[in-house]
N, C-alpha and C positions, 0 to 999 in steps of 0.2 A: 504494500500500500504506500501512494507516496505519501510523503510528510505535504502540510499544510502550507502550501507559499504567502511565504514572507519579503515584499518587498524594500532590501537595503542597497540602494543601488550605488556606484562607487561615488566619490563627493570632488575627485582630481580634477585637476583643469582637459580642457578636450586638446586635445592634439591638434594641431592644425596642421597636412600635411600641403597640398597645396591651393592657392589661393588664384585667383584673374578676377576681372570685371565683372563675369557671368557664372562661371562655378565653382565649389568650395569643397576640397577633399579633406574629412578628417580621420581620425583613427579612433574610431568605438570603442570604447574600453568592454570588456564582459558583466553581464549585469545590470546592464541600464539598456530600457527600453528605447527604441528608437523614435515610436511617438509615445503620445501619452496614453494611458489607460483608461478605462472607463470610469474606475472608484477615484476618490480623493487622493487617494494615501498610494493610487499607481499614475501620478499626474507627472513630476518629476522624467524628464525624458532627454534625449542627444536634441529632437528638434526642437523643445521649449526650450535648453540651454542655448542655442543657438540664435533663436527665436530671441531672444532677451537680449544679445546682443547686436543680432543682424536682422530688424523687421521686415528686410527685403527677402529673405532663404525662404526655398520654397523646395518641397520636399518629392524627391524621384523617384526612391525604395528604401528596401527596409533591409536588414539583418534581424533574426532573432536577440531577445535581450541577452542571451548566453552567449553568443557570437561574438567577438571582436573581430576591428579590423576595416577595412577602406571601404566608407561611404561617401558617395557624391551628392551635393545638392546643388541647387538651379539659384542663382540671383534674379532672372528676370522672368515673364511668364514664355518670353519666345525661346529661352536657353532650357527650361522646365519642358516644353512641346519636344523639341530638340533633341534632349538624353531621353524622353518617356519613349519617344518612336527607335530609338537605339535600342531599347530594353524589348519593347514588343515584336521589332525583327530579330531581336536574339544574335544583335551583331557586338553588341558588347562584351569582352573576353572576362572575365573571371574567374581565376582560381582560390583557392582554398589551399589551405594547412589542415590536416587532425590527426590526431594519433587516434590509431580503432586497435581495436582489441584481438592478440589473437595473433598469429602471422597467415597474412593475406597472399593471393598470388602476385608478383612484381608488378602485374598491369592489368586494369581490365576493364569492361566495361558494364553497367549495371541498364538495363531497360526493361523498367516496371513500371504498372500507370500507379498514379495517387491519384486519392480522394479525403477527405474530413473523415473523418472518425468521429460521427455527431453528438453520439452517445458518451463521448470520452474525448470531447475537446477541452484545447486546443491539439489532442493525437490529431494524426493522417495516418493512412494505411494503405497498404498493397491494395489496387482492389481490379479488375478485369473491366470494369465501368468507369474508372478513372480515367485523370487527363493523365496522355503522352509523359515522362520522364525519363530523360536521360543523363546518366552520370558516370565518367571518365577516372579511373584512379592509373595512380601508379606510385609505388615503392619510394622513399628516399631515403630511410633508414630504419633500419630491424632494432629492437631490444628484448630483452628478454622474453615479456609478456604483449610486447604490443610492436606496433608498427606505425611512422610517421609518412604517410600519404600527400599526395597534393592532388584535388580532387578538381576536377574540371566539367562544370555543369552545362549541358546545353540547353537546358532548360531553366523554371528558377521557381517552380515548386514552394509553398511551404514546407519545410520541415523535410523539404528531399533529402540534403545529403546524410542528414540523420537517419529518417528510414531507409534509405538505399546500403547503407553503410550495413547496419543491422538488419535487416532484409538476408545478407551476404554471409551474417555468420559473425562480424566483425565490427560489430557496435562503438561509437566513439567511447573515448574515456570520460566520464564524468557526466555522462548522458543521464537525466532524471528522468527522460521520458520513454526509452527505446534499448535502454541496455541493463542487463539483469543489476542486479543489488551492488553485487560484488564489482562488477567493472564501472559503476555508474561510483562505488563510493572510493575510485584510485584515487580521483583527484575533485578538490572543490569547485573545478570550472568546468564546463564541457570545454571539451579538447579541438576546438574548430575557431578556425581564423582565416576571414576575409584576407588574403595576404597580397593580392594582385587586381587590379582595375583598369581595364583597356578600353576607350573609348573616342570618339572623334569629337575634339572641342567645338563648342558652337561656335558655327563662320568657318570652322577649318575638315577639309578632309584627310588631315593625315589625324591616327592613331597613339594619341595620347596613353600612356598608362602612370599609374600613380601604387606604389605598395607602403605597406607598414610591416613592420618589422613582427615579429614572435616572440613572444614569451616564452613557449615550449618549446620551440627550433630553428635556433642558427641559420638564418634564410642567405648567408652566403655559403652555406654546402648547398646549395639548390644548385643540382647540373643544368 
């Protein structure tokens, strides 16, 4: 049974990685919701902090609150149109960091549909009536009990690379919603990090990317 959620979300200053006239990339910390929530006490968010000091940010996508790692926002509504139509043709690159549990095969790729889990939201689950998902791993370094991956989505799902990950056998670390007791209690954060953001700045067609660095893994052994 899980434990009852409690939100303490971190209290650090946000990262700013990069900045221009039109878009703003920062670096999520884990734990802090991306928008706000619907109760009081889950209002605290990345785009209220933002919001408080940039009234112009306007908001593209999300990360879950356990995610860390490179989000983009829109300063105007024509650079918001801009990256949204980036997102919905799926030409935006992003990769992922996680450690999953278990030793995986070096490379592979996962194609399952999801859908809600109604009964047991905010889950999503395998389901044969779901939307299209697809998701890309491969190997960067083994440990013991687990394996450090970089996951590459061509899709962008809720809750994909979670359920994909555990789908597989190979649940992330520190996952509360999708990996058994024992791998879910390795570590206090889930094991997933936005770590790369490829996209074409508004006004320009060449391919911008922006990354944030890892807490879990050295993102200069990345081959």
């Amino acid at each position: 049974m899980r434990q009852p959620f409690v939100y303490t979300p971190p209290t650090g200053p946000i990262v700013i990685l990069h900045e221009t006239d039109t878009v703003l990339f920062v670096d999520k910390p884990a734990g802090l919701l991306s928008v706000p929530g619907r109760l009081p006490e889950h209002r605290d968010s990345l785009l209220g902090r933002l919001e408080a000091q940039m009234p112009n940010i306007r908001l593209v996508h999300r990360l879950d609150m356990d995610t860390s790692g490179v989000m983009v926002f829109a300063k105007s509504d024509q650079a918001q149109r801009d990256i949204n139509r980036q997102f919905e043709q799926r030409s935006v690159r992003k990769t992922y960091l996680a450690e999953v549990s278990g030793q995986i095969a070096d490379a592979g790729t996962v194609d399952l549909p999801l859908m809600a889990d109604w009964p047991n939201r905010p889950l999503q689950k395998v389901d044969a009536a779901g939307k299209p998902s697809v998701t890309h791993w491969r190997v960067l370094a083994r440990r013991d009990q687990s394996c450090i991956v970089e996951l590459t989505p061509e899709t962008g799902r809720s809750h994909q690379l979670r359920v994909h990950m555990a789908a597989q056998g190979h649940a992330i670390v520190g996952d509360v919603f999708y990996a058994s007791s024992d791998v879910a209690a390795r570590s206090d954060r889930l094991m997933l990090h936005a770590h790369c953001l490829g996209l074409k700045m508004p006004g320009d067609d060449a391919v911008f990317s922006v990354s944030a660095s890892c807490e879990f893994f050295a993102t200069e052994q990345i081959p």
